[in-house]
C-alpha positions in Angstrom: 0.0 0.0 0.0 1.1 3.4 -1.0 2.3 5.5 2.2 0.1 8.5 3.1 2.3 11.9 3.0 1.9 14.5 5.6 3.2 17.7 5.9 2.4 19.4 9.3 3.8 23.2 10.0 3.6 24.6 13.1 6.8 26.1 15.6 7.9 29.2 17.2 7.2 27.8 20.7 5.8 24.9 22.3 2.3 25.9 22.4 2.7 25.3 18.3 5.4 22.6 18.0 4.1 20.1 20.7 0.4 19.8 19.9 1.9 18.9 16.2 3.9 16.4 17.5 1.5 14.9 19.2 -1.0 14.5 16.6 2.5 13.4 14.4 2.3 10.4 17.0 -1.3 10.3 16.5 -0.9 9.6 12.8 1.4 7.0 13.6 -0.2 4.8 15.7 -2.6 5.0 13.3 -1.3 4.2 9.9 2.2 2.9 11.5 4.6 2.3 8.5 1.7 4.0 6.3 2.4 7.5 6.6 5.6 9.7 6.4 5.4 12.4 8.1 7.3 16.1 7.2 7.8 18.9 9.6 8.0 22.1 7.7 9.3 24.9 10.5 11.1 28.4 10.6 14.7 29.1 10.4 16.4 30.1 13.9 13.4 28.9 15.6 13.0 26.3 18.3 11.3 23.8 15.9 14.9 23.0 14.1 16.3 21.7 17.0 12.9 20.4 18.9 11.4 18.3 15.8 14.5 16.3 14.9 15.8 15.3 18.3 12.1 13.5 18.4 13.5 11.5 14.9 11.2 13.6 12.6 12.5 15.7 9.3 11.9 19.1 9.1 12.2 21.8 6.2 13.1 25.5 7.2 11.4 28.5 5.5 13.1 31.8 6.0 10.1 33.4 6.9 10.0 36.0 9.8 7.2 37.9 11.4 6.5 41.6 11.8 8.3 43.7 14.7 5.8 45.5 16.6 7.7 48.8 16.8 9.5 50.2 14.3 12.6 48.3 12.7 14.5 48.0 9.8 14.0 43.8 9.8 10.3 44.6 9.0 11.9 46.2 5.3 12.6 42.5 4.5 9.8 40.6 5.9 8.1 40.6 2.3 11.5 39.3 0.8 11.3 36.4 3.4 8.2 35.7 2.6 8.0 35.4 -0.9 11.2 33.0 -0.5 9.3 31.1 2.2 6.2 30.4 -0.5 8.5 29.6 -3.0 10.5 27.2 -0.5 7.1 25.6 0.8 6.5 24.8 -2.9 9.2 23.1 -3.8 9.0 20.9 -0.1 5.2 20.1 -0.9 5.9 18.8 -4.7 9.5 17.0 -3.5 7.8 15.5 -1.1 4.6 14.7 -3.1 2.2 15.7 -0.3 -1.4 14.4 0.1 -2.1 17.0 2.8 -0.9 19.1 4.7 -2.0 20.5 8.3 -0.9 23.8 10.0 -0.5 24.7 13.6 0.2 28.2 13.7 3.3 29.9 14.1 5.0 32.0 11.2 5.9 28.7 8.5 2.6 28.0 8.7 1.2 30.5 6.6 3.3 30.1 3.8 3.0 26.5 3.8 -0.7 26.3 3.7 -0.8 29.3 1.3 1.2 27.1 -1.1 -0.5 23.6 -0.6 -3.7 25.5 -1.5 -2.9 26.8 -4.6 -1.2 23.6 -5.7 -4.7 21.8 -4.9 -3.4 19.8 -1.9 -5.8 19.9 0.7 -5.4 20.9 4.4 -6.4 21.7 7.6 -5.7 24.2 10.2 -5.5 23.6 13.7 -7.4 26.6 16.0 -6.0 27.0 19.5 -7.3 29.8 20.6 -11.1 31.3 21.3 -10.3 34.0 18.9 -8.9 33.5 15.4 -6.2 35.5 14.0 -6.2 37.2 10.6 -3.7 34.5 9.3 -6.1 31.7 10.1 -9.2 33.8 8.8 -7.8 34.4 5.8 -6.6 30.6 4.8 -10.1 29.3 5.8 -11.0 30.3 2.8 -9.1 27.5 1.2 -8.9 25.0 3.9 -11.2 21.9 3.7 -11.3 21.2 7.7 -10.6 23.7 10.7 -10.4 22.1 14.2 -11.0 24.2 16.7 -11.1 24.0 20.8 -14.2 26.2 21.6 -17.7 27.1 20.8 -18.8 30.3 19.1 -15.8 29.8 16.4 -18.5 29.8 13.5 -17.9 33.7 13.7 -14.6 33.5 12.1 -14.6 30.3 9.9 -17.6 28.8 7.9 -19.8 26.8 9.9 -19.6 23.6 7.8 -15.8 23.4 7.6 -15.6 23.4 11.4 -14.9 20.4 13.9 -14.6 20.9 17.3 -11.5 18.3 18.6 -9.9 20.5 21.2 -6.1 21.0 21.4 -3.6 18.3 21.0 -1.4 17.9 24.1 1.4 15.6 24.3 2.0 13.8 28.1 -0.6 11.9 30.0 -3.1 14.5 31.5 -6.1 13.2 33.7 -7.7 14.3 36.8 -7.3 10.3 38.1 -3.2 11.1 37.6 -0.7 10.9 40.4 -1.6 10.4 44.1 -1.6 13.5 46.0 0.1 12.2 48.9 3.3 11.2 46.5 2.8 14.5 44.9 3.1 16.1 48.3 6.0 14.1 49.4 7.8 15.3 46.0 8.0 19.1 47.2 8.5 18.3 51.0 5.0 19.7 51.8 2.2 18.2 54.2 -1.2 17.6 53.8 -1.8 20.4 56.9 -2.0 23.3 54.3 -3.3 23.6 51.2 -1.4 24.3 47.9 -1.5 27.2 45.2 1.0 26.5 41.7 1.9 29.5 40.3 3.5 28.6 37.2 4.3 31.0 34.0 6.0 29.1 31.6 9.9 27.9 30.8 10.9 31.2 30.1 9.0 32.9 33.2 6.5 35.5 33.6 7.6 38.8 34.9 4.1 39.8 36.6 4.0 36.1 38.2 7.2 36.6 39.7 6.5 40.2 40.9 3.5 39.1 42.1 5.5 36.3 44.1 7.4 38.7 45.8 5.1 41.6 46.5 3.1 38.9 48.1 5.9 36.8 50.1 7.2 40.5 51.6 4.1 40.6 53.4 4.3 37.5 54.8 7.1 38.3 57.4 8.6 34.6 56.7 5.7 31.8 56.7 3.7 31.8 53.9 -0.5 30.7 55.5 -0.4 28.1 52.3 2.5 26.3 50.4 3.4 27.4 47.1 5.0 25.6 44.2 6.8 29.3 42.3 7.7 28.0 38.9 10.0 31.3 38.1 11.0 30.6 34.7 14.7 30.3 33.3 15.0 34.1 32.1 14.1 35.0 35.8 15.7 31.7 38.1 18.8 33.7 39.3 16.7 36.7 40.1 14.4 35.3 41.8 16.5 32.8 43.8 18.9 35.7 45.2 15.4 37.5 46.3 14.2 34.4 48.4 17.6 34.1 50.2 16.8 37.9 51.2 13.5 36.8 52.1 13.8 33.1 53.2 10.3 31.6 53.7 8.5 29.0 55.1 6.0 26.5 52.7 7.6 28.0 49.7 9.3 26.1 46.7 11.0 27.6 43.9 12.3 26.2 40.6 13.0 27.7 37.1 11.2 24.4 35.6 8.6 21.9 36.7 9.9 18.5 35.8 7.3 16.7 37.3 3.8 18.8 36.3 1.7 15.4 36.8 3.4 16.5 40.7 2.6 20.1 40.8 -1.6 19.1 38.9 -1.8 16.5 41.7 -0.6 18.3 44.7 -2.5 22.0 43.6 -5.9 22.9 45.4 -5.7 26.1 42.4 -3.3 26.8 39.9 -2.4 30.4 38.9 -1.6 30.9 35.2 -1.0 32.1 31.9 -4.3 31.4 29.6 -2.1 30.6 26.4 -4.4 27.3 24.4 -2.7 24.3 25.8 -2.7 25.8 29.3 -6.0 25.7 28.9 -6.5 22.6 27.8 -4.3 21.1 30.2 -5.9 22.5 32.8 -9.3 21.0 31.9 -7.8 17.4 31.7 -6.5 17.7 35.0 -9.6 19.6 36.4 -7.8 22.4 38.8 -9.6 25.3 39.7 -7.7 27.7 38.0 -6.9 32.1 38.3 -6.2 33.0 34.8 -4.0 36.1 34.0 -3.7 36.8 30.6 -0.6 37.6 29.1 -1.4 41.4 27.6 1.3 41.0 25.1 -0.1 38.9 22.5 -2.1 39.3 19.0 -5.4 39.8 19.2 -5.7 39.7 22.9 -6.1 35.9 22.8 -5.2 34.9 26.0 -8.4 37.0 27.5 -10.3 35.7 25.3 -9.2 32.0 26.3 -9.6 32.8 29.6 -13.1 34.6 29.5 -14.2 31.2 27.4 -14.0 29.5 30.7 -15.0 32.3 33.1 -18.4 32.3 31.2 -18.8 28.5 32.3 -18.3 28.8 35.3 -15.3 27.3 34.8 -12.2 29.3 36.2 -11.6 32.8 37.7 -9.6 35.9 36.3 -7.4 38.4 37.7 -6.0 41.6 34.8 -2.4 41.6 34.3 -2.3 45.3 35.5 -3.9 44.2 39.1 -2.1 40.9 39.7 0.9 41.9 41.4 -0.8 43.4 44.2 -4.3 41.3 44.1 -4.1 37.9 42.9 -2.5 35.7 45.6 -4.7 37.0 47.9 -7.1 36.1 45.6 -6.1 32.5 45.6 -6.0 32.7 49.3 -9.3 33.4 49.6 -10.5 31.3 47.3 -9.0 28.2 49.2 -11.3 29.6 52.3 -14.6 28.4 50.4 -14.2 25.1 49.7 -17.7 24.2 48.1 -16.9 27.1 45.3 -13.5 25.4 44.8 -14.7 22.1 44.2 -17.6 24.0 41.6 -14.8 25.4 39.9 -12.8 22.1 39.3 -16.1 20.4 38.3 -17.3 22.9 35.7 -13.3 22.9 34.0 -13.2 19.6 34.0 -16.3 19.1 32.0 -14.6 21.2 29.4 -11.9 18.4 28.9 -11.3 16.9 25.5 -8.9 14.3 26.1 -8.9 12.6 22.4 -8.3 15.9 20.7 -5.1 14.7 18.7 -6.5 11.2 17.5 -9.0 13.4 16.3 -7.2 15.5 14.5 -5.6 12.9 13.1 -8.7 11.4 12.0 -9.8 14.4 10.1 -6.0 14.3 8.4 -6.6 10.9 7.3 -9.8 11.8 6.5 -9.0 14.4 3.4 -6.7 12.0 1.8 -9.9 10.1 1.4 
């Protein structure tokens, strides 16, 4: 039997390379020797080292993305992607492509762009509650668009639309670890309960100033224990600022090696709303304080957050007023158990735990 090709695009961070992955292993214990499988990614980006240390090939575009402020890169942005288009081209008819599926980040535009106008058909993978103008514009000429929340129909055609959720990689469940191991992991006792604060591998600045604004005013021992994921760009700063402040019922790490340990031992997580946080979150079932990074496009990340806040289904604290506001926040909201428990409930409901096979399905599907 002829093997099914596959190009998938998506990179620039993990939120885009890891949910392609995943449904990369989703198409493979699928078809298993019946598919071949292409990553197509952006030079200089995390992708070209992340994809092929997981034994997939990859193809780099030279595409780059728009500065924000002014800057003479932005001159050759059009240069880079007219190259990338032609690059994606030639990648798609080498590899003799039967589909190909995007994930967001910047190769994924071009990629798309190209398989559309050389007939090959494809789908594009929706994180986020609200679309951006790249994905609006290659609905056009997608045949499927898998999103992760309701309401979408207001940026994509209704009928091209399947709801599948976002592809995470790992084993996410609220039936995961025991609590009592997960306890044991970070030295804490069952005697208090226990708020994750966790902004990402690279760390959150308003997180961590948040963190300290909050453990000043503790005089020492913190009322709850705290997991403080500070992120790598912040771990030295934020290690030389606890041995100033040592506290009680407080660990601190740059990374979370163990986040089955830090899901099982939270009562409530604070976080980031990017779309796998999200969706993690809902497999695992933790109440949850969103704080939405303000730095993104389209203000996606409220818009995430606000999905679940509508439900029910998590709590939200503004950038701007987290520093001074939100672990208090979390405090209090350990103080009302019932409301907790609501919380976990309603999140949890939101779970789609097979979103990758089905993704995969609807891959397989367009090859017919």
């Amino acid at each position: 039997m002829e093997k099914k090709r596959i190009i998938l695009s998506g990179g620039g961070t993990g939120g885009h390379i890891y949910p392609a992955v995943a449904v990369a292993e989703a198409l493979v214990r699928k078809l298993g020797d019946g598919v071949e499988i292409l990553f197509v990614g952006a030079e200089g980006r995390m992708e070209m080292e992340k994809i092929p240390a997981l034994g997939y090939r990859i193809v780099g575009l030279p595409i780059a993305g728009l500065q924000r402020r002014l800057d003479p890169k932005n001159l050759a942005v059009p240069f880079k992607a007219w190259r990338s288009i032609r690059r994606a081209r030639r990648a798609i008819r080498d590899f003799g492509a039967d589909a190909v599926a995007g994930f967001g980040g910047y190769a994924s535009a071009p990629v798309l762009w190209a398989a559309q106008r050389m007939g090959v058909p494809t789908l594009i993978q929706e994180q986020n509650s609200y679309a951006g103008l790249t994905n609006k514009l290659l609905a056009r000429g997608a045949r499927r668009i898998c999103v992760a929340y309701d309401g979408m129909e207001r940026f994509f055609p209704a009928a091209k639309i399947v709801r599948t959720g976002n592809p995470l990689r790992g084993s996410f469940s609220t039936g995961g670890t025991a609590r009592a191991e997960a306890l044991s992991y970070y030295g804490f006792t069952d005697r208090l309960p226990v708020v994750l604060v966790v902004g990402g591998s690279l760390g959150t600045r308003t997180l961590n100033e948040m963190m300290k604004e909050w453990i000043v005013r503790q005089g020492g021992e913190a009322p709850v224990q705290v997991i403080w994921q500070t992120g790598r760009y912040y771990e030295r700063e934020m290690r030389g600022f606890l041995e100033a402040h040592p506290t009680r019922n407080i660990w601190q790490g740059a990374f979370i090696d163990r986040m089955d340990y830090a899901y099982a031992a939270a009562d409530i997580v604070i976080s980031r709303s990017g779309a796998c946080t999200v969706s993690e979150l809902c497999l695992v079932g933790r109440p949850v304080i969103f704080v939405p990074s303000p730095n993104v496009a389209e203000d996606h990340q409220t818009h995430n957050a606000m999905a679940l806040v509508d439900k029910g289904a998590a709590l939200m604290v503004r950038d701007a007023e987290a520093v001074g506001r939100c672990m208090d926040r979390a405090v209090e909201a350990l103080s009302d158990p019932a409301a907790l428990g609501a919380l976990g409930e309603a999140i949890a409901r939101l779970a789609q735990p097979a979103a990758a096979d089905a993704i995969a399905d609807e891959i397989i599907g367009l090859i017919g």
